[in-house]
N, C-alpha and C positions, 0 to 999 in steps of 0.2 A: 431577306428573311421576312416570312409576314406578322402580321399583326401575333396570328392564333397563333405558332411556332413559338413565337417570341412569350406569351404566356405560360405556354404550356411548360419553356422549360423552367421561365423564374419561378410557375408553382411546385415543379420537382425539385428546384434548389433549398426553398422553402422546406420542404419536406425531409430533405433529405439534412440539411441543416438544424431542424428539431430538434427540439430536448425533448422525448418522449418520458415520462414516467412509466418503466417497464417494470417494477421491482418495490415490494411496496413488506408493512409487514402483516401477518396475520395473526389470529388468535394470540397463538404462543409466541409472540415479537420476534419470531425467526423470520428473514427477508422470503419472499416469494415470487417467482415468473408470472407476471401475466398471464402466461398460456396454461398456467396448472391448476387454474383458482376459477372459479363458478363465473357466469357473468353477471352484470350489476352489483345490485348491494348485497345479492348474495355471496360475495366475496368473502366477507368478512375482514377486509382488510383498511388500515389506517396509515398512512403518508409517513413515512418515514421523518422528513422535513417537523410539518406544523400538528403533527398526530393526530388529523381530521379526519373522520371517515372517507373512504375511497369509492368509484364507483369501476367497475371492471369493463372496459370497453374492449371484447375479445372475439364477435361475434363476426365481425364486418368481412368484407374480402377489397376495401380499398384502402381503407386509411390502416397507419400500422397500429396492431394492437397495442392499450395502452391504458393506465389508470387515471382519472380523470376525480377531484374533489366536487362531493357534492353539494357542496354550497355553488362551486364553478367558480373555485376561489384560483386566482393565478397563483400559484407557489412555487418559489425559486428554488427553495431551503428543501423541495422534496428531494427536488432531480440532484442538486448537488452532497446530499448524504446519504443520496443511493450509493452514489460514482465514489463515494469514500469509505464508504462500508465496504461495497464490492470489492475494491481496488483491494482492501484490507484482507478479505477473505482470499482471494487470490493467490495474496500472497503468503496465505497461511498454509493453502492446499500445496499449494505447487514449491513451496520452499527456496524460490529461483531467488536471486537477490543481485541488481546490477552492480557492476562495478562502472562507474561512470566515467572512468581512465581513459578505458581502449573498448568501450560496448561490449562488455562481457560479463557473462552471469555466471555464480557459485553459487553452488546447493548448501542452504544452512541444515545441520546434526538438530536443530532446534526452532522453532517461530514463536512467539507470542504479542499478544496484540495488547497495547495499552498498560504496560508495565508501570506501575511506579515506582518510578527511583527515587527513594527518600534523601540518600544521600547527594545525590544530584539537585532532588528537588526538579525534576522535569519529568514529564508521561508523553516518552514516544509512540508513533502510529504501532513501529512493530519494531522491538527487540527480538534479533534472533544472535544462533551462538553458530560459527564458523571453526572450524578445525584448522590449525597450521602449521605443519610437520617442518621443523629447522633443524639441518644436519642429517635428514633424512632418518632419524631416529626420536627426537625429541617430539612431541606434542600436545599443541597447546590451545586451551579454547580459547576464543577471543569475540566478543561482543560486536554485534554489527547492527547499525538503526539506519529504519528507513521513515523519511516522512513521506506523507500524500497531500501534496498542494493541492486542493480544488478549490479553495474560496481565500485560504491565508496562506501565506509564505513563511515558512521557518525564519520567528522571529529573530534576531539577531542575539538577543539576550541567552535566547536557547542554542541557538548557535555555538556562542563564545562556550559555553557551559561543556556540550558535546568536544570542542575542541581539545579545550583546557584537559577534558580526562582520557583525550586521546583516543578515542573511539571512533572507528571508521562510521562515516555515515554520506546519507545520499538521499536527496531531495528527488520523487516522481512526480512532473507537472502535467496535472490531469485536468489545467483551470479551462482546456478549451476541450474538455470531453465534451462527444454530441453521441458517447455508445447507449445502446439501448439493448444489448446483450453482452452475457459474459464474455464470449468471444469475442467481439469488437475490443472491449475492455481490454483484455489480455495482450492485445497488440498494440495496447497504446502505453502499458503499465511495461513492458519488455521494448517499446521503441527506443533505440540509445538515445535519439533526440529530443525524450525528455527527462534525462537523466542528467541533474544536478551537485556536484561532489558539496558536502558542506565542511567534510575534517579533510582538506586540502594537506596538511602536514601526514598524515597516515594512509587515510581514504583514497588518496590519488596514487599509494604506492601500496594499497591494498592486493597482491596476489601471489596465490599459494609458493610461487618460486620463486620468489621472491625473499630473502631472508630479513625481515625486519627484525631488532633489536627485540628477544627476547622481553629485555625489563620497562621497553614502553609497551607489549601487548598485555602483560602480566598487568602494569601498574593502569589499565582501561580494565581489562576486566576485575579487578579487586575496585575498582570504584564504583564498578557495577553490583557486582555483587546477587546477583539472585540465582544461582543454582550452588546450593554447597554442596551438592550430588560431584561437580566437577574438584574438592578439596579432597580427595578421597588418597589412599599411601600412596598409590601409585602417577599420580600427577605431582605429589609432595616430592616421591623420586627425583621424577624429573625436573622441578626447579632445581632441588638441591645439588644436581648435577652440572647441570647447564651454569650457577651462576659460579661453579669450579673452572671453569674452561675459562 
């Protein structure tokens, strides 16, 4: 192989390797595509990361389009609270939620991002609410958290906390994302391979056929606690029945 061969593909690796800054925020701090926003400063948009003005590098036909700080500051903090915003949104749109068992996804009745649980005393990436029909008649909602690793790993403290109240939960490692579009994203946030169980006692036996113990999915979601839309007579029926049997 020669010399020029041998360059041309390290500067492909190079490239293809980048952490592009694709996604930045604008005016109204809503994220934005590079490809939708003016070029230059007429962007109007600031780094998601260090909130510095951006410059819109969108004109070119070699290098990939990309937002670029106009100071020409290197910022780490932009690219990696894109890929955690995104990841978040994602999974707000699309409602998917792995099970990190057996690589398999269930559709949450519910999504929200950044909840605080007082009672807990923790703010997951995204609390969503799951359905789980027992006896084929009975059903129940049940609380399910997902974190997004890109820079920190679901500390241990918050850990033991999610376990303790029994709440299914599962870690996505996103810390070697190189996406610079939602779709790349999307297949890396739905890869099983980076799907993390962190309530190993429930989480790992998290699936709809499963018939888990009624009064551990009850006693996770009453220590959640945020939709009393779900306490309504007719889910009151069905505890009162179910703890008959």
């Amino acid at each position: 192989m020669n010399q020029a061969k041998m360059m041309t593909m390290r500067m492909r690796s190079m490239i293809m390797n980048k952490k592009f800054l694709t996604y930045a925020f604008n005016s109204e701090k809503k994220l934005v595509y590079i490809g939708s926003v003016k070029n230059g400063l007429e962007c109007g948009c600031i780094c998601p990361g260090c909130k510095e003005n951006l410059v819109a590098k969108n004109d070119g036909k070699i290098r990939e389009h990309h937002f670029s700080h106009k100071s020409n500051t290197d910022c780490v903090s932009g690219f990696q609270t894109m890929i955690h915003l995104l990841a978040k949104d994602i999974i707000f749109e699309t409602k998917l939620l792995p099970l990190a068992q057996n690589g398999r996804l269930i559709v949450a009745s519910d999504v929200k991002l950044e909840v605080n649980l007082e009672k807990l005393k923790i703010i997951p990436d995204i609390l969503a609410t799951v359905y789980l029909v027992l006896n084929n008649q009975i059903t129940i909602p049940v609380p399910f958290i997902v974190e997004i690793y890109v820079t920190h790993k679901v500390e241990e403290e918050k850990a033991n906390v999610i376990k303790n109240a029994g709440i299914p939960a599962v870690e996505i490692d996103l810390s070697n994302s190189t996406a610079s579009t939602k779709e790349q994203l999307f297949q890396e946030i739905y890869n099983p391979k980076n799907w993390k169980i962190i309530n190993k006692d429930i989480g790992s036996q998290f699936l709809p056929r499963i018939q888990i113990p009624a009064t551990a999915l009850l006693n996770a979601y009453r220590a959640v606690c945020v939709q009393p839309s779900h306490r309504n007579s007719r889910n009151q029926f069905y505890r009162r029945n179910y703890r008959k049997r």
